[in-house]
C-alpha positions as CSV (number, residue, x, y, z in Angstrom):
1,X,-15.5,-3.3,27.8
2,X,-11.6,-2.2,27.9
3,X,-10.1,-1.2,30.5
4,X,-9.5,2.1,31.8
5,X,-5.5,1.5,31.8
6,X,-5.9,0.3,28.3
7,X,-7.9,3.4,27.1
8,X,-5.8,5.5,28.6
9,X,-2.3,3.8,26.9
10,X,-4.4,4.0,23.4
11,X,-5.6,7.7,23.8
12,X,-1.5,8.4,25.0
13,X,-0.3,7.1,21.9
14,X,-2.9,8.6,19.8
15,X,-2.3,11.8,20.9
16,X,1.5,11.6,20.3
17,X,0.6,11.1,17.0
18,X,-1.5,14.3,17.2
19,X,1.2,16.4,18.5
20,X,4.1,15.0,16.0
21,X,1.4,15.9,13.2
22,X,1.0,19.4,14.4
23,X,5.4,19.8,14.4
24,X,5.1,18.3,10.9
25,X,5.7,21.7,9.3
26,X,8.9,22.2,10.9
27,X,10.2,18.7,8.6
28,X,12.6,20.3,6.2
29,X,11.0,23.9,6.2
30,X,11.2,25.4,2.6
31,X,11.3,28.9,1.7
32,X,9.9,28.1,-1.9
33,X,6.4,29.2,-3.3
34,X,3.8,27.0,-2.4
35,X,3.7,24.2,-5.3
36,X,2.3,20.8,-5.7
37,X,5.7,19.3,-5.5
38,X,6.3,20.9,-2.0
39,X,2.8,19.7,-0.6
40,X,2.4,16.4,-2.0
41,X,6.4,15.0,-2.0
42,X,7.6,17.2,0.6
43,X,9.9,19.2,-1.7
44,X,11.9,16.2,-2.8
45,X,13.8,16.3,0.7
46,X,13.5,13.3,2.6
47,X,17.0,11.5,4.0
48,X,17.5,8.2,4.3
49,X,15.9,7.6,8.1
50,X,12.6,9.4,7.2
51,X,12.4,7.5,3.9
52,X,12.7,4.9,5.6
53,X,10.1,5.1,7.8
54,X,7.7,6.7,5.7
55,X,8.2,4.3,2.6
56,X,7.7,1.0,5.3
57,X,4.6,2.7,7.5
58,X,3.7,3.4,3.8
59,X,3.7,-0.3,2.4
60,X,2.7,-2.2,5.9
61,X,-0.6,-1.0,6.5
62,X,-2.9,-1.4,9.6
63,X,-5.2,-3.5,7.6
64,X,-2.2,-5.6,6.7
65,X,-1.2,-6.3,10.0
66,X,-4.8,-7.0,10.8
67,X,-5.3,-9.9,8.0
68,X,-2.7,-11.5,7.5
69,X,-2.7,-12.9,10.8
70,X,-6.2,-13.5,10.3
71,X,-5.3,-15.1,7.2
72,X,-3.3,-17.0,8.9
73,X,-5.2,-18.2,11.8
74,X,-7.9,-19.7,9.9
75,X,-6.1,-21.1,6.7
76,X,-2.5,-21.5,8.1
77,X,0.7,-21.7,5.4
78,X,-1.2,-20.0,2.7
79,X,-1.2,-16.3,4.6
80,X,2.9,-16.2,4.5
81,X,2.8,-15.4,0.9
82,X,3.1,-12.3,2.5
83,X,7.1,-12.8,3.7
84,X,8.2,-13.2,-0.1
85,X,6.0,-11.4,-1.8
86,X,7.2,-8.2,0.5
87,X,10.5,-9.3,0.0
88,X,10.5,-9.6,-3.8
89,X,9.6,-5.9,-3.3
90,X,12.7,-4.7,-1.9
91,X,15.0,-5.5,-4.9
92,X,12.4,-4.3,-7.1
93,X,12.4,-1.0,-5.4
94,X,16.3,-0.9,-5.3
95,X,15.8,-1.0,-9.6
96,X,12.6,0.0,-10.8
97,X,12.0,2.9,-7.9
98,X,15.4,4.3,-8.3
99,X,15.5,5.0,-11.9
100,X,12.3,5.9,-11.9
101,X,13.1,8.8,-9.7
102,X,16.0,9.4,-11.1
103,X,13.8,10.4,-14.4
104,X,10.9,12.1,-12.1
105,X,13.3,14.0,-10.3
106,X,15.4,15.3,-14.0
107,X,11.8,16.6,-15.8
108,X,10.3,17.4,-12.7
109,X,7.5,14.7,-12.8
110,X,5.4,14.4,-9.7
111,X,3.2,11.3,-10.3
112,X,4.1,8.7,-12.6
113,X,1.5,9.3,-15.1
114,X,3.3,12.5,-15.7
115,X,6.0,9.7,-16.9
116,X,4.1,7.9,-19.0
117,X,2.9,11.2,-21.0
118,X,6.5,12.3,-21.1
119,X,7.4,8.9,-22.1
120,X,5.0,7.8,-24.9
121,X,3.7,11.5,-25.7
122,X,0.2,9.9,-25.0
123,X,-2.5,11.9,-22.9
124,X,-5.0,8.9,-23.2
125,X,-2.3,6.1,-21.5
126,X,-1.3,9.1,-18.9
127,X,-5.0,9.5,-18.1
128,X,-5.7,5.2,-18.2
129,X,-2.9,5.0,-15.5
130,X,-3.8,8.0,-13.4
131,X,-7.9,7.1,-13.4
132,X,-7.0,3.3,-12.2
133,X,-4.0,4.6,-9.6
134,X,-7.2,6.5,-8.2
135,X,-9.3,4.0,-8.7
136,X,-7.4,1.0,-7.2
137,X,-6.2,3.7,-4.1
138,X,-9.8,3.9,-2.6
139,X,-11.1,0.8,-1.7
140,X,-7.6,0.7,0.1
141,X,-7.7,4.0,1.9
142,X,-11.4,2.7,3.2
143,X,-9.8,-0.3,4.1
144,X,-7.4,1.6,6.8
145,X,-10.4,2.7,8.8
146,X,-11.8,-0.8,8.6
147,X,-8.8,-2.4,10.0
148,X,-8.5,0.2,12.6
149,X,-12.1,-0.5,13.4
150,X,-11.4,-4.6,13.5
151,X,-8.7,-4.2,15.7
152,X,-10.2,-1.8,18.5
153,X,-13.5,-3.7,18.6
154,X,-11.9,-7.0,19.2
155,X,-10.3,-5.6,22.1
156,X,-12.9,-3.6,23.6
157,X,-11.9,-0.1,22.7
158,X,-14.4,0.2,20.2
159,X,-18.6,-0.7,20.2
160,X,-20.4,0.2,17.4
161,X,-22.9,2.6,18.2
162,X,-23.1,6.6,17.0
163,X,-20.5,7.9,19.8
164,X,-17.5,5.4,18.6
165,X,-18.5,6.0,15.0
166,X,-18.0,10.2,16.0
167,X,-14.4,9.0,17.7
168,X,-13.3,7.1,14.6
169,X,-14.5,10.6,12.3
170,X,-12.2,12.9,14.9
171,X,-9.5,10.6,14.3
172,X,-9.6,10.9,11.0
173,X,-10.8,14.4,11.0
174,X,-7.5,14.8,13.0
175,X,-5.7,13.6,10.6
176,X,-7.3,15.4,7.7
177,X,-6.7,18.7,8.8
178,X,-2.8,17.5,9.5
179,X,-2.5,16.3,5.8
180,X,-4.3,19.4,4.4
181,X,-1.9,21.8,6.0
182,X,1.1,20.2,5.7
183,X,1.1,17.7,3.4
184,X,3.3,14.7,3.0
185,X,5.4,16.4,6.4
186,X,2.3,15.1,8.1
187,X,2.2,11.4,7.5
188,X,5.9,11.4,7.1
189,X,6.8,12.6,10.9
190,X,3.7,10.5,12.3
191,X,5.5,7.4,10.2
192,X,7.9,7.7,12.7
193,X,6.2,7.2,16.1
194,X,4.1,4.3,14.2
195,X,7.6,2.7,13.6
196,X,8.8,2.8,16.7
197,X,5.7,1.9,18.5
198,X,5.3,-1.2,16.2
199,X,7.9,-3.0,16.8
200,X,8.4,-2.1,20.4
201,X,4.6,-3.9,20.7
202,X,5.2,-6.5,18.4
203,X,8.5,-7.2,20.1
204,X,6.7,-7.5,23.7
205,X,3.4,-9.6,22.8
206,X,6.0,-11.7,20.7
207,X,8.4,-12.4,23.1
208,X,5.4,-13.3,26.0
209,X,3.4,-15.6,23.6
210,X,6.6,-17.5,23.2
211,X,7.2,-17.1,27.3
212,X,3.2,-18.5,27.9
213,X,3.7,-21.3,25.2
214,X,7.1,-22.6,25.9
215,X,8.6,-21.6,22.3
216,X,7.5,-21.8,18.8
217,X,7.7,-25.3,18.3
218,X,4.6,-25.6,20.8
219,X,3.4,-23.1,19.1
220,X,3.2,-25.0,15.9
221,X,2.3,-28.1,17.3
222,X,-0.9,-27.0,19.3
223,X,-1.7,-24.8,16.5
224,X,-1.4,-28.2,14.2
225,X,-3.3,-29.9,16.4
226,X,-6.6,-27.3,15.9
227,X,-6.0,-26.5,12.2
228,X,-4.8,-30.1,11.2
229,X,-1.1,-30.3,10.3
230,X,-1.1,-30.5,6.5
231,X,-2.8,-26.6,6.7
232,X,0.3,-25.5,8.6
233,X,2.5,-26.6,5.5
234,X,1.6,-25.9,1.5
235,X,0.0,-28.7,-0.1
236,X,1.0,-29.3,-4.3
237,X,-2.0,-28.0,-5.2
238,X,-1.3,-24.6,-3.4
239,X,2.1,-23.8,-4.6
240,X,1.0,-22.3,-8.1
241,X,-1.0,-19.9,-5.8
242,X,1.0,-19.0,-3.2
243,X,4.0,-18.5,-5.8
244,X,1.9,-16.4,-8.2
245,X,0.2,-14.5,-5.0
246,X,3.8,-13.8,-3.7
247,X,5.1,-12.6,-7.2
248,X,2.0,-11.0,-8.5
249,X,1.5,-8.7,-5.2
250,X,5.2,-7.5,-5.5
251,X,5.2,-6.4,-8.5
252,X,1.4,-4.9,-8.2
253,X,2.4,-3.0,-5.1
254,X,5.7,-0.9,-6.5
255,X,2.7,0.5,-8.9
256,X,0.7,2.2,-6.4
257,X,0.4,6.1,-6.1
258,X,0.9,6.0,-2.5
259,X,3.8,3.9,-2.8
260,X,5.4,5.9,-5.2
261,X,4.4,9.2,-4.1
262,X,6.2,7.9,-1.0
263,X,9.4,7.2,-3.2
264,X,8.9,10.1,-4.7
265,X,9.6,12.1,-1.9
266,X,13.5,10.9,-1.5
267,X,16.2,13.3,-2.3
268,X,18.4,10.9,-4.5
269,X,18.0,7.6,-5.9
270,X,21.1,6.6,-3.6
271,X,18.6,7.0,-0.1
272,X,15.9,5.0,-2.3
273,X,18.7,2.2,-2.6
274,X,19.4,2.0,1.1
275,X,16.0,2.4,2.3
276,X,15.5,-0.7,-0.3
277,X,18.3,-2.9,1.1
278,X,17.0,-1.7,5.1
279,X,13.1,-2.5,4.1
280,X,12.9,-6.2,5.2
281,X,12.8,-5.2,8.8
282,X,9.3,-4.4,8.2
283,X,9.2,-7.8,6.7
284,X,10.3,-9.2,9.9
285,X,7.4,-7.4,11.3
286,X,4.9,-9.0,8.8
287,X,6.2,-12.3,9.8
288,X,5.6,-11.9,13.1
289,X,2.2,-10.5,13.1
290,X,1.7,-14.2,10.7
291,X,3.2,-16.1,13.6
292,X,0.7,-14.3,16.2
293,X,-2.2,-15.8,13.9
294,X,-0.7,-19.0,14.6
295,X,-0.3,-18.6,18.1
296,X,-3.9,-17.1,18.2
297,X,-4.6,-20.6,17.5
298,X,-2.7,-22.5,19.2
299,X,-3.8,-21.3,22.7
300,X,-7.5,-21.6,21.9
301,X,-9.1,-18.2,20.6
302,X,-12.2,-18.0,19.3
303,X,-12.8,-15.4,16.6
304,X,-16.2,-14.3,15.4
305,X,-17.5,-16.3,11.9
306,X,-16.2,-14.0,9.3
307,X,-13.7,-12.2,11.3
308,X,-10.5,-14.3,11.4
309,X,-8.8,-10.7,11.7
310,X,-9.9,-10.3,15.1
311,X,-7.7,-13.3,16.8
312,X,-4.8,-11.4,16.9
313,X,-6.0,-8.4,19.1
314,X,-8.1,-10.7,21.0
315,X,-4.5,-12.6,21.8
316,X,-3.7,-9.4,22.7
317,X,-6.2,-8.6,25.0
318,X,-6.1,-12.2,26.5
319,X,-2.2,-12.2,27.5
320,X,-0.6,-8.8,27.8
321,X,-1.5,-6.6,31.1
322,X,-3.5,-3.8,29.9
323,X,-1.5,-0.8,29.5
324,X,0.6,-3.0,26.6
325,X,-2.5,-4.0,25.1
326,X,-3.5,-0.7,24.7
327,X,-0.1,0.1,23.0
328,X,-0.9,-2.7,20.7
329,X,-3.6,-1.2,20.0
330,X,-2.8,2.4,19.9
331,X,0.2,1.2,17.5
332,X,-2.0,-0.5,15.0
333,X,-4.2,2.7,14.7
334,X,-1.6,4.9,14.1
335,X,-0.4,2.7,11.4
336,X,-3.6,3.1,9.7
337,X,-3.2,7.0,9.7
338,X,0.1,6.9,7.7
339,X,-0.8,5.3,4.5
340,X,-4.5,7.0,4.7
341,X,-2.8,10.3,4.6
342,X,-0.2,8.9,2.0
343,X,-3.0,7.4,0.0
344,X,-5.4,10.5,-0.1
345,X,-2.2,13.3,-0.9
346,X,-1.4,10.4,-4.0
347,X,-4.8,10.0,-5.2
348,X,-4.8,14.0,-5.2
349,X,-1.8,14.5,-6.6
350,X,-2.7,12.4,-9.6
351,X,-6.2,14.3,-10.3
352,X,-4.6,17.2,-10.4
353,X,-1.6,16.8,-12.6
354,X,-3.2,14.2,-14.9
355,X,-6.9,15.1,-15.2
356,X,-7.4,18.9,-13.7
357,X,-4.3,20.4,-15.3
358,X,-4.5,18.1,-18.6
359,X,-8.4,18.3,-19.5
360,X,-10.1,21.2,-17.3
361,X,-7.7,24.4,-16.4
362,X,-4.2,23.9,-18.1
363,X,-2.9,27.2,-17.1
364,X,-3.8,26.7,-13.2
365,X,-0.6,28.0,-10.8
366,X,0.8,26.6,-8.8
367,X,-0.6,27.5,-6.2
368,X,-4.3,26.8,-7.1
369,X,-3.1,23.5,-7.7
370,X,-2.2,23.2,-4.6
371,X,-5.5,24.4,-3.4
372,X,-7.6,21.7,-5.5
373,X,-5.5,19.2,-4.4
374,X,-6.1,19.9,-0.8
375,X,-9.4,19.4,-1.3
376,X,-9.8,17.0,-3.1
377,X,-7.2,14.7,-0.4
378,X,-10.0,16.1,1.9
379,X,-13.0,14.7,-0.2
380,X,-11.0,11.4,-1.0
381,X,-11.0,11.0,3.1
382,X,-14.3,12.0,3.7
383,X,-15.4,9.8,0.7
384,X,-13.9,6.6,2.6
385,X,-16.0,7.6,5.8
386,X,-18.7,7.8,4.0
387,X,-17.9,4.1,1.7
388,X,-17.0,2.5,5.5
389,X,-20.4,3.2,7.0
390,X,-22.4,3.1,4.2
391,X,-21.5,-0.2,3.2
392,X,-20.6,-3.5,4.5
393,X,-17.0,-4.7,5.4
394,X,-17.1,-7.3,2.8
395,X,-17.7,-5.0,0.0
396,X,-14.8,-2.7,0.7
397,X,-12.6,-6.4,1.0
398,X,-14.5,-7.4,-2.8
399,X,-13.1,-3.9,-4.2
400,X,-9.5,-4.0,-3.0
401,X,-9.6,-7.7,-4.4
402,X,-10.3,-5.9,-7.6
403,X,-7.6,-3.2,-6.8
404,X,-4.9,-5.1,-6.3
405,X,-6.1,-6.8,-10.1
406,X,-6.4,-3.4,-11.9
407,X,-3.4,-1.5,-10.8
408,X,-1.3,-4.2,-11.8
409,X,-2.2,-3.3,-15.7
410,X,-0.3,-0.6,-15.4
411,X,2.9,-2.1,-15.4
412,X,3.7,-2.4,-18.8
413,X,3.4,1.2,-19.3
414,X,5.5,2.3,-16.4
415,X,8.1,-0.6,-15.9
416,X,8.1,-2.0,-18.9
417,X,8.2,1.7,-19.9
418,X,11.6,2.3,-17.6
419,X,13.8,0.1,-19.6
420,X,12.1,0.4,-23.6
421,X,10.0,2.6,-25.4
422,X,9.3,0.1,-28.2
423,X,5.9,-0.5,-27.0
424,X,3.7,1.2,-28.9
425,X,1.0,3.3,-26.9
426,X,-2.3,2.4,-28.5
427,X,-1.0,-1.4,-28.0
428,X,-0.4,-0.4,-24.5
429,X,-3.6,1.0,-24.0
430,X,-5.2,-2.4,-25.6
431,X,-3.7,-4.6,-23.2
432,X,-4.7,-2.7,-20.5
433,X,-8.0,-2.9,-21.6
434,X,-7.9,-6.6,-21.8
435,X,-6.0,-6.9,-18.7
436,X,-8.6,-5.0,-16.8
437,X,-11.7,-6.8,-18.4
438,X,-10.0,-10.2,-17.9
439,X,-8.8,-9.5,-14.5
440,X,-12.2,-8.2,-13.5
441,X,-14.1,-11.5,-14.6
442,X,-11.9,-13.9,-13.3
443,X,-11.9,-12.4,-10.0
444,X,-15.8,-11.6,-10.0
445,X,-16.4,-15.2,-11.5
446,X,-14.6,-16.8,-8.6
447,X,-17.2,-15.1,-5.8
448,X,-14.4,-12.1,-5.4
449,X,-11.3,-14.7,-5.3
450,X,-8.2,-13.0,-6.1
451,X,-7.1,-16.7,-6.5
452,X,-8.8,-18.4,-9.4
453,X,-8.6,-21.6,-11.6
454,X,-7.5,-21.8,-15.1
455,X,-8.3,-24.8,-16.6
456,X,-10.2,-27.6,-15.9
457,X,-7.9,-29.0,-13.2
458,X,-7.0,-27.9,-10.0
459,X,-4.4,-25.5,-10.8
460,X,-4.8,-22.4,-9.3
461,X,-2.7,-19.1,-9.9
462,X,-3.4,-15.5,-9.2
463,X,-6.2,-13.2,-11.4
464,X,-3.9,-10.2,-11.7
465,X,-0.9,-11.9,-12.6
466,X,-2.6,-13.7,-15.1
467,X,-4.4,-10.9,-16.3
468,X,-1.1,-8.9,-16.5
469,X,0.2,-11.6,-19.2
470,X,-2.3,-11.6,-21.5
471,X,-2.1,-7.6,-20.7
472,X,1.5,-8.1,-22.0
473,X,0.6,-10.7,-25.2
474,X,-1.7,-7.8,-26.9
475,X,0.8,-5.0,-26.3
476,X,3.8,-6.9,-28.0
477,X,1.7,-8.4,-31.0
478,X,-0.1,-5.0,-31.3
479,X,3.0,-2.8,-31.3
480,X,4.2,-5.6,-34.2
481,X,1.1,-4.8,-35.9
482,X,1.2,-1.0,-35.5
483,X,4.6,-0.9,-36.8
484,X,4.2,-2.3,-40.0
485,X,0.8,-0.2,-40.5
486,X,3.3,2.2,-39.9
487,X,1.2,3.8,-37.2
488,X,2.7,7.4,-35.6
489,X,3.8,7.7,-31.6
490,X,3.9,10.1,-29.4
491,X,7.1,12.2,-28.7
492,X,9.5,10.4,-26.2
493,X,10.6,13.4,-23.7
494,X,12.4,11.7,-21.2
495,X,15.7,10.9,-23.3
496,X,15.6,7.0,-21.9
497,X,16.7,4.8,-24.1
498,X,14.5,3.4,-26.9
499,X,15.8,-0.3,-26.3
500,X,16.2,-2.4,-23.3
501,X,19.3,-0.9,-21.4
502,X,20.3,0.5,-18.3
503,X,22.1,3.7,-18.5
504,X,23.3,5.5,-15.1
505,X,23.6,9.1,-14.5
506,X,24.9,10.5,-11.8
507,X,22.4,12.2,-9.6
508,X,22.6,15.0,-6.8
509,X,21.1,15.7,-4.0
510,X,21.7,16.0,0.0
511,X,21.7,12.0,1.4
512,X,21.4,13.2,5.4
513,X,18.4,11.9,7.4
């Protein structure tokens, strides 16, 4: 049962969130007509600082924080693929997010499926990249609410039963009608008070874990002593995994719609390069919430069979006096609200630009597009109640295995896309056909493994990223082949270069936070 002082540090924090939502109109006020652009990227506005935030409480999600200290508590090196692989990210942000804003922002494109039609003159590879952006998006927007749900009932906050299941709907109910209103201003003023709150917690159970312990290298060692020490470092077998995992999830992650709805939302590709260079302090984070697994271990905690994410908040609950705890807590939850509300406006966004406006109602305004893509934010939200308690845990975890897989099949199209238009998009479409059955059948063959073998040795890489080569193989030999069939393309309207160089044009746009 938690503690009164704990509750009462949780509902304070929640509540700040509430009241920061509410102000979230007053981010950047425009006097324009209301249009799609306005609701779902906060008229192109953002500065640097609230890029920033938004972009990292974007990325580092509450389930994140959740299992990869799990991860790392019961299988030990392994989980800290997380430190490169969200490092890799940054300098692929500072290149591939920048220019591609720089062309979003020029022909007024609002999801990057709107790219790939203006770029290839193809409505069936716009519709392919939209349909799996949505498609990889849910299983991670449930995920939020299970990782919120983890965390609070391994510290007592939360017992499943009816009434807690009616507190976790009013959070996110909250948090709907905040999103619905406002739009991106929502999750983008809340990003803040998750930031802060964060790494103030992190900073404090860090700092008294290491005060308890007597440092990390005790930490290591008692941690060695429970796991075994070769767990603590990667064995030869594991490299080709955690390497693949590491490089594979970066270059996966820069394709979501949340992420680049997020990016989206800067008002020059100059903040998108310094929010790029500033983003490894949320890596920091990430590493620490990794080390906390660790410690989790090392002083003994038991966490349930099947829920290794649990050891963190119950090191939590075991060492900090309550009113931090319930911080910790309280921090974690709002860090779920952030990318939900990112998530649902992006999954949104991209119906209505690249499946409403395209195939049902192409004359719809503005502002009935806005309308339709309120709701359906609203539906995508109450859709990932609905998956969470319908379902078990495990089946939300098996689908954003197969996320992470499928969205990565875009990236030929849009990055590959960024640089060359030489690609032809029928070819394009055939690899990511392949990629997605491919990717789909390794991962389901291997029991729901994102990590599988190839071969008949022991060499194990990641499904997506090998999916995403042979994704790559068909597009290049069927281009060759469409060319000398002599095949038609699409119109290329986004006057990028045909072959693989980087021009720059200057951009403008206000750069203040």
């Amino acid at each position: 049962m938690a503690d009164g002082a704990m509750t009462a540090t949780f509902l304070a924090v929640i509540g700040g969130a509430s009241l920061l939502a509410v102000t979230a109109r007053r981010l950047r006020p425009s006097d324009r007509l209301p249009s799609l652009e306005g609701w779902a990227l906060a008229d192109r506005s953002l500065g640097p600082v609230w890029t920033w935030f938004l972009l990292g409480g974007t990325i580092f999600t509450a389930y994140t924080f959740a299992a990869i200290p799990g991860l790392a508590y019961g299988n030990g090196a392994p989980a800290f693929f997380a430190v490169p692989y969200t490092v890799i990210v940054c300098p692929l942000a500072f290149v591939l997010l920048t220019r591609l804003w720089s062309v979003a922002r020029r022909h007024g494109y609002i999801t990057v499926a709107d790219f790939v039609r203006g770029r290839y003159g193809s409505p069936p590879l716009a519709l392919v990249v939209a349909l799996t952006g949505i498609l990889a998006t849910m299983p991670y927007l449930a995920l939020q609410l299970l990782g919120i749900r983890a965390v609070l009932t391994a510290g007592g906050v939360y017992a499943r039963g009816a009434t807690e299941d009616l507190v976790m709907v009013a959070l996110f109910a909250g948090l709907a009608v905040a999103t619905y209103r406002h739009g991106l201003r929502a999750p983008t003023v809340i990003s803040a008070l998750k930031a802060v709150a964060v790494f103030v917690s992190l900073t404090a159970v860090t700092w008294l874990v290491l005060a308890r312990l007597g440092g990390p290298g005790k930490v290591f060692d008692g941690a060695a002593e429970r796991l075994g020490g070769p767990a603590l470092l990667l064995t030869p077998e594991q490299q080709p995994a955690y390497a693949t995992l590491a490089l594979g999830s970066a270059l996966a992650l820069l394709m979501y719609p949340h992420v680049l709805t997020a990016g989206f939302a800067a008002d020059s590709s100059h903040t998108l390069r310094k929010v790029a260079v500033a983003l490894p302090a949320w890596t920091g984070l990430l590493a620490l919430f990794g080390f906390l697994g660790i410690a989790a271990l090392a002083t003994g905690v038991r966490a349930p069979e099947g829920g290794a994410e649990a050891a963190v908040p119950m090191l939590v609950d075991r060492l900090m006096p309550a009113p931090l705890a319930g911080l910790v807590f309280g921090a974690i939850t709002v860090g779920a609200l952030v990318p939900a509300a990112v998530m649902s406006i992006a999954a949104a966004t991209s119906f209505v630009r690249n499946v409403y406006v395209e195939y049902v109602h192409p004359t719809a305004t503005p502002k009935r597009q806005v309308r339709i893509a309120k709701a359906v934010s609203l539906t995508a939200k109450v859709g990932a109640v609905a998956f969470v308690f319908g379902l078990r845990d495990q089946a939300a975890i098996n689908l954003q295995f197969l996320g992470g897989v499928w969205i990565l099949q875009i990236f030929p199209a849009v990055a590959v896309g960024l640089f060359t238009g030489r690609l032809h998009p029928r070819a394009l479409l055939a690899g990511w056909g392949t990629g997605m059955l491919v990717g789909t059948f390794l991962v389901v063959r291997e029991g729901f493994s994102s990590v599988v073998s190839i071969g008949t040795g022991p060499f194990e890489v990641y499904a997506g990223l090998a999916a995403l080569l042979l994704n790559l193989a068909v597009a290049v030999v069927g281009t060759v082949i469409l060319e000398r069939l002599g095949v038609p393309r699409g119109a290329d309207l986004t006057d990028l270069p045909s072959r693989l160089t980087v021009s720059r044009r200057p951009e403008t746009g206000a750069n203040n936070a």
